[in-house]
C-alpha positions in Angstrom: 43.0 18.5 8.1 39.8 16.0 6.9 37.2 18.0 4.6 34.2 18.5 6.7 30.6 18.8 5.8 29.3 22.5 6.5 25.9 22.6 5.8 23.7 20.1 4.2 20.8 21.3 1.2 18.2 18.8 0.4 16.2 20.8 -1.7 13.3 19.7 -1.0 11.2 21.7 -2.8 12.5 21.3 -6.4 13.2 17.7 -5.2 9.6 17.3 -4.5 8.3 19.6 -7.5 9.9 17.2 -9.7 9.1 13.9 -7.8 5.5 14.7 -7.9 5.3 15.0 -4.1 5.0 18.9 -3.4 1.2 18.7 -3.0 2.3 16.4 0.6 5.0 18.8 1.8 7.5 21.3 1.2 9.4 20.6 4.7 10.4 16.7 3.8 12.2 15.3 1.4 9.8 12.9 -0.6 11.4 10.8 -3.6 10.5 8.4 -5.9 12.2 5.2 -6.5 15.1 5.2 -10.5 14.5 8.9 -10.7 17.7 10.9 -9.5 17.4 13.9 -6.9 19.5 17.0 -5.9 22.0 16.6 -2.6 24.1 19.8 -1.7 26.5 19.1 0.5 29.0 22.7 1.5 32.7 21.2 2.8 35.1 23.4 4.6 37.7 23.3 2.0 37.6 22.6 -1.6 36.7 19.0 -3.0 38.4 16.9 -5.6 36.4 13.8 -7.6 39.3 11.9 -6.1 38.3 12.4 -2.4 36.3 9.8 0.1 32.7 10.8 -0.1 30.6 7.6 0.7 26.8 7.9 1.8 24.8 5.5 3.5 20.8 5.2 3.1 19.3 2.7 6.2 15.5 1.9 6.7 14.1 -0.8 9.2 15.4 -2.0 12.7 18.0 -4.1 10.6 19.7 -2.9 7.7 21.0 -5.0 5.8 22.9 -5.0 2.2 21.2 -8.3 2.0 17.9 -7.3 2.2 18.3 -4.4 0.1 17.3 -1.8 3.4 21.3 -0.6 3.5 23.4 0.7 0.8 26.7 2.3 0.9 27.6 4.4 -1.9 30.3 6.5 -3.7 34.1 7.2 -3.5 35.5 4.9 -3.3 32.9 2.3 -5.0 31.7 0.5 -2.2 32.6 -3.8 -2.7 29.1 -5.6 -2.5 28.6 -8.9 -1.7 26.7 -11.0 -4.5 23.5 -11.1 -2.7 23.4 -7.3 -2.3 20.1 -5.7 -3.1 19.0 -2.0 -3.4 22.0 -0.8 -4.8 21.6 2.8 -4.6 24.1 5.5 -6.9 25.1 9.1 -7.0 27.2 11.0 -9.5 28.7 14.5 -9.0 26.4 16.9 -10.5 27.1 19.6 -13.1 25.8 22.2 -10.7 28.4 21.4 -8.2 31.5 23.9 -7.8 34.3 21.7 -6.4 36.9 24.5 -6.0 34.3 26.1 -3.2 33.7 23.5 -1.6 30.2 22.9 -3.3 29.8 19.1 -3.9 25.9 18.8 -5.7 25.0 15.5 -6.0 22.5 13.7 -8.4 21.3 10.4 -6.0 19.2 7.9 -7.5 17.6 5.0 -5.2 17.1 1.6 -7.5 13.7 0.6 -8.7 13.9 -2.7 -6.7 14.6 0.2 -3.3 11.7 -1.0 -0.6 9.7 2.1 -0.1 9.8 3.9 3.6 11.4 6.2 5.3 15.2 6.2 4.7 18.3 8.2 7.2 21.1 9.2 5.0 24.8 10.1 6.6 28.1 10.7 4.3 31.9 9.7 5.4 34.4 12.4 4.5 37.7 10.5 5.6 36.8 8.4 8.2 34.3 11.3 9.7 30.7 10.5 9.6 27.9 12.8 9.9 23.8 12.2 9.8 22.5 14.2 7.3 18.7 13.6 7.8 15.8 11.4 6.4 13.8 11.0 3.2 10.8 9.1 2.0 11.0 7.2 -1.0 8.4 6.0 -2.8 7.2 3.2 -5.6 7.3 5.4 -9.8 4.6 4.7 -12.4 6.7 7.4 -14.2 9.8 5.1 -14.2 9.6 2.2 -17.1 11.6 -0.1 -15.0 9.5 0.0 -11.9 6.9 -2.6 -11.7 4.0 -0.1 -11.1 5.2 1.8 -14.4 1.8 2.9 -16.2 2.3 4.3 -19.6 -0.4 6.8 -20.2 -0.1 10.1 -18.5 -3.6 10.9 -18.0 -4.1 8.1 -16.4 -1.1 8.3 -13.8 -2.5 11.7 -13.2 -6.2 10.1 -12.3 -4.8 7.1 -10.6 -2.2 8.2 -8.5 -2.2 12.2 -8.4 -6.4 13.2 -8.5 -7.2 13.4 -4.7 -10.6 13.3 -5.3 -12.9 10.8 -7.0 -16.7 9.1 -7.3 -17.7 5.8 -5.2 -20.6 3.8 -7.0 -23.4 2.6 -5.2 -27.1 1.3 -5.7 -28.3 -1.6 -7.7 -27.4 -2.1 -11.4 -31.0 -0.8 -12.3 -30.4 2.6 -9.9 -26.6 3.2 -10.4 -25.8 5.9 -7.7 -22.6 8.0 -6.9 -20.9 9.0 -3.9 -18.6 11.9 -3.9 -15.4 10.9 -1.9 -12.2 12.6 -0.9 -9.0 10.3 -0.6 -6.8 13.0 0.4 -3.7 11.2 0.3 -1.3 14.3 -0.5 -2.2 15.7 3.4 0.9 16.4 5.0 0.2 13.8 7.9 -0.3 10.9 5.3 3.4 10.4 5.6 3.2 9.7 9.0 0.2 7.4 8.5 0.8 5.6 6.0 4.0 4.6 7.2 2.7 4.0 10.3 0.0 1.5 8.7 3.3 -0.6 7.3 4.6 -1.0 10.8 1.9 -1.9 12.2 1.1 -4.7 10.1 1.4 -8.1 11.4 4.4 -9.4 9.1 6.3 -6.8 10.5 5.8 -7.2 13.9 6.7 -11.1 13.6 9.9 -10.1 10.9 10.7 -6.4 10.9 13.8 -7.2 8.7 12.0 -9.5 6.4 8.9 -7.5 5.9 10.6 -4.0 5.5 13.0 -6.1 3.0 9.8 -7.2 0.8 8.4 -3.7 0.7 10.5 -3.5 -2.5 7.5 -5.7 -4.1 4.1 -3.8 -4.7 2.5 -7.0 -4.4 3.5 -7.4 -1.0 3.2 -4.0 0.3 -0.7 -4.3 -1.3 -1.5 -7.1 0.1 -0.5 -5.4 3.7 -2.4 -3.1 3.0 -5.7 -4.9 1.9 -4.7 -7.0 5.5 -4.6 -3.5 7.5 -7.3 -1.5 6.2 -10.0 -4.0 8.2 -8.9 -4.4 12.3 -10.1 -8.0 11.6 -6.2 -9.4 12.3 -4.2 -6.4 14.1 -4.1 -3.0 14.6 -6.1 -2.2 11.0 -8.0 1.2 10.6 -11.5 0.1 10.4 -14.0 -2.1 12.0 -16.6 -3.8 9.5 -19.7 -3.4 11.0 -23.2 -4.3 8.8 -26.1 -4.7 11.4 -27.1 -1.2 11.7 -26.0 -0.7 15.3 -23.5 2.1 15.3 -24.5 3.9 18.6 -20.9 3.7 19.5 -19.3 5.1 16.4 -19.8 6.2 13.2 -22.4 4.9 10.2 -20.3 3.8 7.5 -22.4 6.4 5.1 -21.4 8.9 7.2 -17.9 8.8 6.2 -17.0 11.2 2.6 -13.0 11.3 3.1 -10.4 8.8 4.1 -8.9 11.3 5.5 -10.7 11.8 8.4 -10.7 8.2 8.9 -7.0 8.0 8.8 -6.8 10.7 11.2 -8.8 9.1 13.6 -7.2 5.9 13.3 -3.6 7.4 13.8 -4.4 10.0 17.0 -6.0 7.2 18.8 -2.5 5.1 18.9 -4.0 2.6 15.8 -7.4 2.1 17.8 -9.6 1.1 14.8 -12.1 3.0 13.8 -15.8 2.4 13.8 -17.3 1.9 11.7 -16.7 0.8 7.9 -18.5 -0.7 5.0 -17.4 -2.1 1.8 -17.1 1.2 0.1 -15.4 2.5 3.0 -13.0 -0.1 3.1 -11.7 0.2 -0.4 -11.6 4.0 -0.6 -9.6 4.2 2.7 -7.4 1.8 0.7 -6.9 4.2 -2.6 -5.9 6.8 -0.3 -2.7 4.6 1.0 -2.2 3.2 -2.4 -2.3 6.6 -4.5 0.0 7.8 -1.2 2.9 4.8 -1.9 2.5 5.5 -5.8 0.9 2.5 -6.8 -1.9 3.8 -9.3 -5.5 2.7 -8.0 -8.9 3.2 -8.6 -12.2 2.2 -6.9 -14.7 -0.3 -8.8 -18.0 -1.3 -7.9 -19.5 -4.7 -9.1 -22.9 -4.8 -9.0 -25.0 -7.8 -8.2 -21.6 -9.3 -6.5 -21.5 -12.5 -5.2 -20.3 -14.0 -2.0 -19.3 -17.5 -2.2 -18.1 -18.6 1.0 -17.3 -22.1 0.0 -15.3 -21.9 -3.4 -18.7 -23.9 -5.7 -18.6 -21.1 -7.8 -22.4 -21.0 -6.9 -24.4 -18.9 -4.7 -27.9 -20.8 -3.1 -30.8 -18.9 -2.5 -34.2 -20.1 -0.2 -37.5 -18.7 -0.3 -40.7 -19.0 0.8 -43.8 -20.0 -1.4 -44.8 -16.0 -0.3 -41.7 -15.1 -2.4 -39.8 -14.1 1.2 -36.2 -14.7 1.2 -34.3 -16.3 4.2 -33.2 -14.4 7.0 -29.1 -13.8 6.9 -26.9 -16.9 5.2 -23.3 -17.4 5.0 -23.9 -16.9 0.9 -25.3 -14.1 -0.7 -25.5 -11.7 -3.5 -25.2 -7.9 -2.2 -26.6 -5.5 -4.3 -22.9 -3.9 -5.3 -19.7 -4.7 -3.6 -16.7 -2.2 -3.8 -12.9 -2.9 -4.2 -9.8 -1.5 -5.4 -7.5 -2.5 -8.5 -3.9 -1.6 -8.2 -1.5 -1.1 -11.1 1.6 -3.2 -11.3 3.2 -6.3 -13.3 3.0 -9.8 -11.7 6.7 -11.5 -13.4 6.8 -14.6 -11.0 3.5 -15.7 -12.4 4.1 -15.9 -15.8 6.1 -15.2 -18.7 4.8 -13.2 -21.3 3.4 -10.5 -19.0 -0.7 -11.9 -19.5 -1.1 -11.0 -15.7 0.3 -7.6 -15.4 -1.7 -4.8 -15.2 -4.9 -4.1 -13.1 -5.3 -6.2 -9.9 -8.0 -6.7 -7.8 -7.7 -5.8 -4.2 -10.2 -5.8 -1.7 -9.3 -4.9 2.3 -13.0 -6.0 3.0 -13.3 -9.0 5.8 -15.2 -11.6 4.1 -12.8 -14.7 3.7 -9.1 -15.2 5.2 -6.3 -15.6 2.5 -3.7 -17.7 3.3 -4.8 -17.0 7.3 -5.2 -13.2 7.1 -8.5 -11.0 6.3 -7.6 -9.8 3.2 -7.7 -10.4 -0.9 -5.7 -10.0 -3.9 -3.8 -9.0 -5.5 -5.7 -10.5 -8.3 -5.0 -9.9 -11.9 -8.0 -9.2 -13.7 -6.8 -11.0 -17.0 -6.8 -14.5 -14.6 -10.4 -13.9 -14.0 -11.8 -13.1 -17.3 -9.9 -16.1 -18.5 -11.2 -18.1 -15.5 -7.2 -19.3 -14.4 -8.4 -19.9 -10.9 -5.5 -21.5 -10.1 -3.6 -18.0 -10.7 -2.4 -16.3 -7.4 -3.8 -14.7 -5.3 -7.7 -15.2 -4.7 -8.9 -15.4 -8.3 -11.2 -18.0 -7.2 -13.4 -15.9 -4.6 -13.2 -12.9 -7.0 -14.2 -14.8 -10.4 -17.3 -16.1 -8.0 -18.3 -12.2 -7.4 -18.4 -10.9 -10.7 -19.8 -14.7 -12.7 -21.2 -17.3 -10.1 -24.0 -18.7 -10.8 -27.7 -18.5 -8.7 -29.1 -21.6 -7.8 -32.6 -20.7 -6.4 -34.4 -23.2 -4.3 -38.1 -23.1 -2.7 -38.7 -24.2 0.7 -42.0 -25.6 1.3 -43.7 -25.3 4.9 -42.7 -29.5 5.5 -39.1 -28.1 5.1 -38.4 -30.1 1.4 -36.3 -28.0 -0.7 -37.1 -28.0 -4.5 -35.0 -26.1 -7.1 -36.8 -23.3 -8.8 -33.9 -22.9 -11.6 -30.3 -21.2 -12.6 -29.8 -18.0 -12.3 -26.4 -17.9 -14.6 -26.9 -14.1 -15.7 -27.7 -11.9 -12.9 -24.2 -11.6 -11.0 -22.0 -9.6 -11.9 -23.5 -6.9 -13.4 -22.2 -2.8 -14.4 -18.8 -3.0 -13.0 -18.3 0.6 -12.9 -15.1 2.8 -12.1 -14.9 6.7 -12.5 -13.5 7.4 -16.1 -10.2 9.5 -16.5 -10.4 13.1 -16.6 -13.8 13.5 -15.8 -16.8 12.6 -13.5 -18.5 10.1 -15.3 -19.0 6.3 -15.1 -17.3 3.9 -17.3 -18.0 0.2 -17.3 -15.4 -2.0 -17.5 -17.7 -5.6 -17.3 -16.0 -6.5 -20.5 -12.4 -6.5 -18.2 -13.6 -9.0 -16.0 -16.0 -11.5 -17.9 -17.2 -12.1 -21.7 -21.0 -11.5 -22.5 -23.0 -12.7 -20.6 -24.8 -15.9 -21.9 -22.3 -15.8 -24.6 -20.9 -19.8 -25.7 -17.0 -18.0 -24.5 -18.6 -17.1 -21.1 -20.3 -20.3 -20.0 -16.9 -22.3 -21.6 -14.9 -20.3 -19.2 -17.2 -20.6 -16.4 -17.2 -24.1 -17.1 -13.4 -24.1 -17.1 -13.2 -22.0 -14.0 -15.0 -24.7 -11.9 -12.7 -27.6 -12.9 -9.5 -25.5 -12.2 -10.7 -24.8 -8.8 -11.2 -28.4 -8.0 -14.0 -27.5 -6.0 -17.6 -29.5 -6.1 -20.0 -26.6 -8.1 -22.8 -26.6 -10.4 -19.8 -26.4 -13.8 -22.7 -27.7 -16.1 -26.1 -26.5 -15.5 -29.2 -27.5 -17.5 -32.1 -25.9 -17.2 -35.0 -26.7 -16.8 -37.6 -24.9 -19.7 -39.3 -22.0 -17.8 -42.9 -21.8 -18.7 -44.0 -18.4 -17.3 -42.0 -15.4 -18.0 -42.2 -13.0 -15.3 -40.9 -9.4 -15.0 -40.9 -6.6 -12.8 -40.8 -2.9 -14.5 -41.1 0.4 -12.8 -44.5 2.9 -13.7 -42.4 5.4 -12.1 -39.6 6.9 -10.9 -38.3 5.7 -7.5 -38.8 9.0 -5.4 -37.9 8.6 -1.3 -41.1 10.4 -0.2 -43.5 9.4 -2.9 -45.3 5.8 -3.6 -43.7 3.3 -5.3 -45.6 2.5 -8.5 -44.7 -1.2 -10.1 -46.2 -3.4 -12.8 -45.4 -7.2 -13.2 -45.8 -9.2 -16.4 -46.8 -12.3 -16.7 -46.0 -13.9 -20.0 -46.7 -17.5 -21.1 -44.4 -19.6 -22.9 -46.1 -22.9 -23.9 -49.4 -24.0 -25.4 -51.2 -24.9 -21.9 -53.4 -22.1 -20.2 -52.9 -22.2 -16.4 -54.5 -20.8 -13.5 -51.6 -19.0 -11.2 -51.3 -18.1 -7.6 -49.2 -15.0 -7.4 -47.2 -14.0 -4.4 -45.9 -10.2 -4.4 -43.5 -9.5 -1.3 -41.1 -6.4 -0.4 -38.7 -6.1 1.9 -36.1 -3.7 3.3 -32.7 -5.2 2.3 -29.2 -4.6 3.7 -26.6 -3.8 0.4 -25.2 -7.2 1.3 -28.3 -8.9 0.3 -29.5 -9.9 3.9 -32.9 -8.8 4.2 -34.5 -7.0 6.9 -38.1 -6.2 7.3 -41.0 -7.2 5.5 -42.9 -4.0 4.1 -45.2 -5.7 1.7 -47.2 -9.0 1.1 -50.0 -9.9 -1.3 -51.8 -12.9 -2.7 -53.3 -12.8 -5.9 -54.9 -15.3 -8.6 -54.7 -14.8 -12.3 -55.6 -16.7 -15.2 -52.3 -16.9 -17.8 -53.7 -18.0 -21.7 -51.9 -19.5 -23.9 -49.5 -17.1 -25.4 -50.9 -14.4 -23.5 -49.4 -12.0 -21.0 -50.9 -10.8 -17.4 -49.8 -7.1 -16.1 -50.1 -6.9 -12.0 -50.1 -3.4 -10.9 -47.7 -3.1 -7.3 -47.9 -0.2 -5.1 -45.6 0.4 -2.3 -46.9 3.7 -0.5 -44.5 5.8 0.9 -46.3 5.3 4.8 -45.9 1.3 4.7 -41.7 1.9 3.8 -41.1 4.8 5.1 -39.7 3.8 8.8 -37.5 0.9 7.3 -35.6 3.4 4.5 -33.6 5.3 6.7 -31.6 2.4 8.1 -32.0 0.3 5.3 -30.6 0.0 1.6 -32.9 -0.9 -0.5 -36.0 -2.6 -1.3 -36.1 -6.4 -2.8 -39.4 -6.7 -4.6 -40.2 -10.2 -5.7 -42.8 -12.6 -7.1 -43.4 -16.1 -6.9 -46.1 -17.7 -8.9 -47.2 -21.3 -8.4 -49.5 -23.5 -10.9 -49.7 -27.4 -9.0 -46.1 -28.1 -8.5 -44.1 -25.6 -10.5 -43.0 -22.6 -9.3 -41.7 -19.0 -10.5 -39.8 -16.4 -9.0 -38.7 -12.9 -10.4 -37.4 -9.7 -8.2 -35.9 -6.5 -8.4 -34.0 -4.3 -6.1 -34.9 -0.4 -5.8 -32.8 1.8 -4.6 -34.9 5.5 -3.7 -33.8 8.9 -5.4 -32.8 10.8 -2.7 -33.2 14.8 -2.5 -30.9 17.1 -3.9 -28.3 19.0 -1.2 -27.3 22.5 -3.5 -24.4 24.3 -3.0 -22.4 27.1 -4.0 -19.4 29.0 -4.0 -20.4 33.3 -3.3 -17.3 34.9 -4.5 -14.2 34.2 -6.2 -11.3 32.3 -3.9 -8.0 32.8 -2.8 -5.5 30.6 -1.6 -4.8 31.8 2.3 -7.9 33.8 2.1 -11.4 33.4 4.0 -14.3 31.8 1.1 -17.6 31.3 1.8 -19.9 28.9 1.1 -23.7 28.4 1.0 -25.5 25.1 1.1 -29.1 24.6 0.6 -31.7 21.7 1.3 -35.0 21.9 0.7 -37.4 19.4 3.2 -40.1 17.6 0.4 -42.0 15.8 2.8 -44.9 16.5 4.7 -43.4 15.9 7.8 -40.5 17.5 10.1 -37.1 16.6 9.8 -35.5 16.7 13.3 -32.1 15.6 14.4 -30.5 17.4 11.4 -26.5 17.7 11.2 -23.9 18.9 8.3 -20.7 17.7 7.5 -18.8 19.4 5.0 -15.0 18.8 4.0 -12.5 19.1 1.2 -9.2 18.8 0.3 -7.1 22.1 0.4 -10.2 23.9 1.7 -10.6 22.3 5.4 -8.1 20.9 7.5 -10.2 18.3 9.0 -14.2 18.2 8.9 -16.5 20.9 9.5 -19.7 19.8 11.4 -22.3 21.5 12.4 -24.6 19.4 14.3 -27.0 22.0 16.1 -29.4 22.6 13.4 -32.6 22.0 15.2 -35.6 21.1 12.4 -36.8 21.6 9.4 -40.1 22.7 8.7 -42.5 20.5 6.4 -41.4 21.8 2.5 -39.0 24.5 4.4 -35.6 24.9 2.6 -32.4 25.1 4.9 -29.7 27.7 4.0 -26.2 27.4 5.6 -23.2 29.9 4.9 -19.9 28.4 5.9 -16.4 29.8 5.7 -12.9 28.8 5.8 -9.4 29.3 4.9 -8.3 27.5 1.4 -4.9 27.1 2.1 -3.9 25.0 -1.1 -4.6 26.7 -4.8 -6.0 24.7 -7.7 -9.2 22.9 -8.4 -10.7 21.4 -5.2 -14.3 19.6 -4.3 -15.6 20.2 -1.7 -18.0 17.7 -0.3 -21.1 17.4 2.0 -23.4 15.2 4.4 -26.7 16.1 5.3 -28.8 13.6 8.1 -31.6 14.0 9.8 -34.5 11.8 11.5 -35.7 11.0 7.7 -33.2 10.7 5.2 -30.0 9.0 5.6 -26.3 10.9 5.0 -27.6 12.5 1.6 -24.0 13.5 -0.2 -23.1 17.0 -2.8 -20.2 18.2 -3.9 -19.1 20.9 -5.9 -15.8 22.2 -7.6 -14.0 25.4 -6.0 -11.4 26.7 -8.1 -9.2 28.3 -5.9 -6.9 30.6 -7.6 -3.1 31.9 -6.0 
């Protein structure tokens, strides 16, 4: 009589514990790829070493030994053909007890396995029997996988911390966003997954594509392409004109996991709407899921070059206005991703390994898809432009240079001067272990100014092989001119400004001076005028001029809450010469409090108060809350009924729920109403077992 299988023990929760993937589930078996795991299979009748026991692991519509998505494994040793991949391995395990029929297993999936979900059936001679599925996923514990990160601390931010910080603002008012990625949910298995198959490599090859998802490059780079709806069936649609009647405003949003949610109920209908910020943290969340260790970054004073010069052009008016929208610009930050992982085909030597850029934002198509990256972050402080994938477009946000032009009622265009400073400005990331920003400029470009950086720049321009401004001389600026703040930027109070005139040559000259504001869009296309003014000054020799600016809180008001920021700027003209200075504010916005009223208890009812005091002297109406957090609430809570709030009145809300996942958890919050825009809190819960 053959030796049947009895009963089948996965162990999925010391599996899991020891994995790192209990916090998705305790029901399914979630593995990571070169670390061995626990199979139990109970026979009928004792088992011998010397008996057929071969399993079979299959993912895709087409496994194949070839393509490394089938392997047959065990006794007797399976014969593989020389251009077998994915060869998987088990050995009996010391906990087994052959003489009872109690054959444990220790099963270890290769590094090179593609990740997914696998079915897994054993042979007992010539009997076959499915014993289920499992997930496996990429290791940044395992040295020989290619997203292997060394430092714990850091695979523990970058791959297990489910909460994190998105940077926003200008580099002069560096702001923060709370954000939950969420990617240890228990439907994240189902979506993230889902978001591989939905691609549109896998459509057109589902044997090919589930083959290369052994490659954390490739399975990145499907991601960056699926994140936007651009091409296929992606999660979100990029939307930056302000008109969201028919979805969601992308500051709205404070978790991917909402998003994600959305995204996978609907059947893959994308989601509207998304932003840059949006965009890339949706994208943590599936990379931290798929264990490739992530972080968001923000680049501040980012450049889009839409025509590979290496240059961005700029136009004004002689009132200092800039153009309405252009195909180039300079938004006033720009958010991606950078994934963890080694990049062997591109070089020995290992100088590209490490953090690559990633960035599932639709701008420009790569290689005929909207998406970016993955580009290693060594090829663009060195300038290799020529370095896959993107470095060219990326090395242009972070180091282009400005080339700003006047436009003279006649229409003739006459260059101001070289802006080779301003871009790329702050890059900022959330540090390890803690809440606070750590800028990591110095990983992308050298000093600015420095002889290294211009060499580079200069280098950058001939690899590209592209027509760009690779050696700039400037022209000697005779008037200095800067714009400093008198105060704080307060939404609700005036602006207070000062500009400086300073004089750099031996001639006096008589100046008309052109002060204009307007309400800007984050990816520098500006809206509305809210200020302009004319004045005429007298600049000594060797002397300096101080203009006061005042920007009262009546005249900007009405642009602010759908707008991002305000672009001040000043053009003085003496005969023929002009100019130009500018700064972008972004407003302090009022505090949202909250607070946890008693101590928490996994599977027991907390409560929490939130606070918002109204400092205008007007009343907010149209006020709604959205409060979420990982562990705490299993999708958002929204309360959207809270009427107004009285001029200088505070709002108090108590809200409870059920934590039903112990540790520490943030909880985060949305406030919105008729005169502030999606104001964000969060606080820490520490919910104990």
């Amino acid at each position: 009589m053959a030796n049947r299988i009895n009963k089948v023990n996965f162990h999925c929760v010391t599996n899991n514990t020891a994995h790192r993937t209990i916090e998705i589930t305790r029901k399914q078996l979630i593995v990571r790829r070169g670390q061995p795991f626990l199979l139990t299979l109970e026979m009928v009748q004792p088992f011998s070493v010397r008996d057929t026991l071969l399993l079979t692991v299959e993912t895709g519509s087409a496994p194949s030994e070839r393509h490394g998505t089938r392997s047959q494994f065990g006794n007797p040793s399976a014969k593989y053909t020389s251009d077998a991949k994915a060869i998987w391995k088990y050995e009996i395990d010391r906990s087994a007890v052959l003489e009872r029929g109690i054959v444990a297993l220790s099963v270890t999936p290769p590094t090179d396995a593609p990740v997914g979900k696998y079915s897994l059936s054993a042979m007992t001679h010539g009997e076959t029997r499915n014993l289920g599925t499992l997930v496996v996923l990429f290791n940044p514990w395992c040295s020989d996988d290619w997203v292997y990160l060394p430092d714990d601390r850091e695979r523990q931010e970058y791959v297990m911390n489910e909460e994190g910080t998105v940077y926003t603002g200008t580099s002069h008012y560096i702001g923060s966003q709370p954000w939950i990625f969420g990617q240890f949910e228990e439907e994240m298995v189902d979506i993230c997954l889902k978001i591989l198959d939905a691609n549109l490599k896998h459509r057109k090859d589902p044997a090919g594509d589930t083959s290369a998802r052994c490659n954390p490059v490739y399975v990145s780079r499907v991601i960056s392409a699926m994140v936007n709806s651009n091409d296929d069936k992606g999660v979100l649609v990029g939307r930056w004109d302000g008109n969201y009647n028919d979805g969601c405003s992308p500051t709205c949003w404070t978790s991917s996991v909402s998003i994600l949610q959305r995204w996978f109920q609907n059947r893959c209908y994308p989601v509207k709407y998304g932003q840059c910020w949006v965009f890339a943290a949706v994208m943590c969340t599936v990379m931290r899921f798929f264990g490739i260790p992530c972080r968001v970054v923000t680049n501040f004073q980012s450049a889009h070059d839409s025509n590979n010069s290496l240059t961005i052009d700029e136009y004004y008016d002689d009132y200092g206005v800039r153009s309405k929208e252009a195909s180039e610009s300079v938004w006033n930050f720009h958010v991606w991703v950078e994934g963890w992982m080694k990049r062997p085909y591109l070089m020995k030597g290992g100088i590209y390994d490490g953090w690559q850029v990633l960035d599932p934002t639709p701008q420009e198509k790569s290689e005929g898809v909207f998406c970016c990256g993955p580009a290693p972050v060594n090829a663009i402080l060195r300038g290799d432009t020529d370095v896959k994938y993107d470095v060219p477009f990326v090395y242009a946000e972070v180091n282009a240079d400005i080339v700003k032009w006047m436009i003279s009622t006649n229409g003739s265009k006459k260059k101001m001067y070289t802006d080779s400073m301003s871009v790329g400005q702050s890059i900022s990331t959330k540090a390890v272990d803690s809440w606070k920003r750590v800028d990591i400029t110095d990983s992308y470009k050298h000093r600015e100014g420095s002889a290294e950086e211009r060499a580079i720049f200069k280098r950058a321009v001939r690899m590209n092989s592209k027509e760009g401004q690779g050696d700039i001389e400037e022209a000697p600026q005779y008037v200095e001119m800067k714009i400093k703040e008198e105060t704080k930027a307060i939404n609700g109070q005036d602006i207070k400004l000062r500009l400086k005139l300073s004089s750099k040559d031996h001639t006096n000259k008589v100046l008309s001076v052109r002060v204009n504001a307007q309400a800007m869009r984050y990816n520098g296309n500006p809206a509305d005028n809210i200020l302009n003014k004319v004045q005429h000054v007298t600049l000594l020799s060797g002397q300096d001029v101080a203009i006061p600016i005042q920007i009262p809180f009546a005249d900007y008001s009405k642009y602010m809450v759908n707008y991002d920021s305000i672009k001040v700027s000043a053009v003085a003209s003496d005969s023929d010469e002009y100019y130009q200075t500018e700064t972008n504010i972004t407003l302090e916005q009022p505090v949202i409090s909250m607070k946890v009223l008693y101590p928490v208890h996994v599977n027991h009812e907390m409560t929490l108060e939130v606070e918002f005091k109204n400092p205008l002297n007007e009343r907010l109406r149209n006020c709604s809350l959205t409060v979420i957090g990982c562990g705490l609430f299993k999708s958002d809570y929204i309360q959207s009924d809270l009427g107004e709030v009285e001029p200088k009145a505070t709002l108090k809300l108590k809200i409870t729920t059920t934590p039903y996942r112990a540790g520490l958890k943030t909880v985060v919050a949305d406030f919105d109403c008729s005169s502030f825009r999606d104001i964000k809190s969060s606080c820490i819960v520490d919910v104990k077992p």
